[in-house]
N, C-alpha and C positions, 0 to 999 in steps of 0.2 A: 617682721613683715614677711609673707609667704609671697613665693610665687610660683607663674603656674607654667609648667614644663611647656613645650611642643611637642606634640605626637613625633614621632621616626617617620621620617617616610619611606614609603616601600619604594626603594629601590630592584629590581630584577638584577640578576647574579647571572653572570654570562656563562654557558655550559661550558664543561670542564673537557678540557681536551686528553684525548687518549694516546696522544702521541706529535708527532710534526707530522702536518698538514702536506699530502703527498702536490708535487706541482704540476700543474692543471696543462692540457696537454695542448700543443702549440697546434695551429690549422695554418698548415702552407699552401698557399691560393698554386691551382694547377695553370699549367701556359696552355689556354685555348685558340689564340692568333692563328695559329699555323693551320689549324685544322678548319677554324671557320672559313679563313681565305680558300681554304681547297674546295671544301661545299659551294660554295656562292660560285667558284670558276666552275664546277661541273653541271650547274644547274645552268648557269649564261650557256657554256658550250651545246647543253640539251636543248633550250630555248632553239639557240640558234640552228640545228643541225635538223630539229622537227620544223621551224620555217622554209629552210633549202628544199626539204623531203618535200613539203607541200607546193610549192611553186615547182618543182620538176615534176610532179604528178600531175598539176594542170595545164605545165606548159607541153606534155606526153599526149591529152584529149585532144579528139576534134573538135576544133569547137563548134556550134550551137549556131544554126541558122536563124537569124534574126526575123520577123516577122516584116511582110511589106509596110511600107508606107501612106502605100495609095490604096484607096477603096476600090472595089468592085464597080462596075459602070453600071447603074441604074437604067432599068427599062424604059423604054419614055411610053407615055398611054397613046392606043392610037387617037386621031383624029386631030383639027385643026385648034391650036392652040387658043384661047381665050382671048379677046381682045377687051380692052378698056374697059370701062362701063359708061354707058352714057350718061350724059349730065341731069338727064332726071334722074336715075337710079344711085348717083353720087353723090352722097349727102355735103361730103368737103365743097366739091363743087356749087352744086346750090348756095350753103351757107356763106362763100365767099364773094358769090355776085354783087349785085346790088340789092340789099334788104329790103328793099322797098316791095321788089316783085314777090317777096313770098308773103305780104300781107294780103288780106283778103280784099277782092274785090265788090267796091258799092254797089250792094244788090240794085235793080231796079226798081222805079218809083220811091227811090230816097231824096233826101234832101241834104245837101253840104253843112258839114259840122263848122259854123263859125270858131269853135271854141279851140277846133285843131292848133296847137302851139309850133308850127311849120307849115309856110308856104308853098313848100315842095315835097314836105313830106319824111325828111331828114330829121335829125335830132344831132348835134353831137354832145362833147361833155358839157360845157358850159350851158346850154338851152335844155339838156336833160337834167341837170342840178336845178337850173330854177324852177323846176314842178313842185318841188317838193319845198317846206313849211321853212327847212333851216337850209337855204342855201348854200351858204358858206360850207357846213358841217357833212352836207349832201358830194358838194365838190370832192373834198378831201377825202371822203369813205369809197367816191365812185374811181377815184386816182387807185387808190389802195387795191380796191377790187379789180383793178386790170380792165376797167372800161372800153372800147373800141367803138360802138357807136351805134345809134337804136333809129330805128325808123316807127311814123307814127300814122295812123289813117283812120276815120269816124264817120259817122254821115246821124242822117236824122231821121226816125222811121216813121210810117202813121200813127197818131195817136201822141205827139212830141216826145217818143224817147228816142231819147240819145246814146247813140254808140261808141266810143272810142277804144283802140286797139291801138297796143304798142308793143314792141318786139327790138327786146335790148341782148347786145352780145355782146359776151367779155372775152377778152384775151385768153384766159386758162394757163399759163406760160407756169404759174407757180399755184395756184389754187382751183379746184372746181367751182368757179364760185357761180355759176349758174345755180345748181341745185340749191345751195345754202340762199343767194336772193331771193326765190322761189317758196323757197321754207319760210322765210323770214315775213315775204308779204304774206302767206297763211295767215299764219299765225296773227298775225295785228287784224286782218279780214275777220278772224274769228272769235277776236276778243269784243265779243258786243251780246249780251244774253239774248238778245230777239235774232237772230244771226241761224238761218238754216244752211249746213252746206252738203252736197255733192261732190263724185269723182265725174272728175274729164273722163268718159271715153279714150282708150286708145293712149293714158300718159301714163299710167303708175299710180305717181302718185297726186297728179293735176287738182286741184279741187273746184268749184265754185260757191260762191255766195250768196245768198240772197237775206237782203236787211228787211222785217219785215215790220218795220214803223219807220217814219219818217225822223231825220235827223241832222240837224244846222252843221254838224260836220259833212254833213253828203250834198249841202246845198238845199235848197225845197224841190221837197219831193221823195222818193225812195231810189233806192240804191242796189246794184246788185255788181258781182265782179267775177274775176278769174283769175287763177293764177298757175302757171305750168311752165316747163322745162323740155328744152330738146337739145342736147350735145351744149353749145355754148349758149344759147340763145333762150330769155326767157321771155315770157309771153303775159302781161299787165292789159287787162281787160273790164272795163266800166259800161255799166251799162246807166242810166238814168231815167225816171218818165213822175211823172206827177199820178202815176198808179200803182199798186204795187209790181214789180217788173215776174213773169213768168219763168221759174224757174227752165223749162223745155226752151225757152227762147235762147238764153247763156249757152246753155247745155251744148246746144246745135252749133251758136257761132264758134265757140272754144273748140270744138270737135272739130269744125272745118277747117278753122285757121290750124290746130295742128296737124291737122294732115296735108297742111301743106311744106311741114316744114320737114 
């Protein structure tokens, strides 16, 4: 029976030494303590010695005149000082009276609006919600919008159209909310395709109405309106008549009644 060897393995042979291996030379760590402590005290004493220098250099200055306090006394302009403004020229004033006076006055040869929703002429919140379709929903939006209280006056001209004006002010304490009511009745005034409108004279951005077909939302008959804005106070204007209503008619009353206010 043969059998069969294993190869040698190569081992490596460690090199041959020429002699004893000389001993590898010893590292004795040097003493630095002494000399670091010395550095760190001359640097503190330099620290300290350039602080002293500087504080007897500026305690050596004179010191530095501060500027005044007080202002220079203002020239006054000659002549006699300004007084008040009168109550016509004072819009707070006016606006705070009684609302009623800054509605327009019933032209002559009119006739009494039965349909006016005030006896005297007043509106407050509760009678100014029920004008409108969602009462309840009318109340709570006129609460929000910081209502204060609107006055109302109308008559009835030749020809049986009918006039009403109304003049509602809000508070303003946290919103402008004139302008945005203002906007807001626009806007629905002009949601109608037969619907031509105009600016107010004298408001920005005032507009009016005129519906030029009849229509079971306006009652029988045609319909025309207004709508504008002054500081708090906005300005709701109908006109009605079994004709179509003349735009120049709106135009005039909206104009008057703002510039009364």
């Amino acid at each position: 029976m043969s059998t069969t060897e294993s190869p040698e393995r190569a081992v490596p042979e460690p090199p041959e030494l020429s002699g004893p291996p000389e001993a590898a030379p010893v590292s004795v760590p040097r003493r630095r303590g002494r000399t670091a402590r010395r550095l760190t005290l001359a640097v503190v004493l330099g620290l300290v010695a350039g602080t002293c220098a500087g504080y007897l250099v500026q305690a050596g200055r004179t010191p530095d005149k501060l500027p005044s306090l007080s202002q220079p006394t203002l020239a006054q302009a000659a002549g006699e000082a300004l007084g008040p403004l009168p109550a016509a020229q004072d819009h707070q004033v006016k606006v705070d009276g009684d609302l009623r006076e800054l509605l327009l006055k019933k032209p002559a040869g009119t006739r009494a609006n039965p349909a006016i929703e005030s006896d005297d002429g007043r509106l407050g919140l509760t009678a100014y919600a029920e004008l409108y379709t969602k009462p309840d929903v009318a109340f709570r939006d006129l609460l929000g919008d910081e209502f204060r209280r609107a006055a109302v006056t109308g008559w009835i001209e030749a020809g049986d159209r009918t006039v009403e004006i109304r003049l509602v002010q809000f508070r303003q304490v946290e919103e402008q909310t004139a302008v945005d009511r203002a906007a807001d009745a626009r806007h629905w005034a002009a949601d109608d395709a037969h619907t031509r409108s105009w600016p107010v004279p004298g408001t920005g951005d005032g507009e009016l109405f005129v519906h030029d077909r009849p229509d079971s939302r306006f009652g029988p008959g045609y319909q025309a309106e207004a709508h504008a804005w002054r500081g708090d106070i906005v300005l709701e204007m109908w006109v009605y008549g079994p004709k179509p209503i003349p735009p120049t008619r709106v135009r005039e009353l909206a104009r008057q009644q703002m510039e009364r206010l």
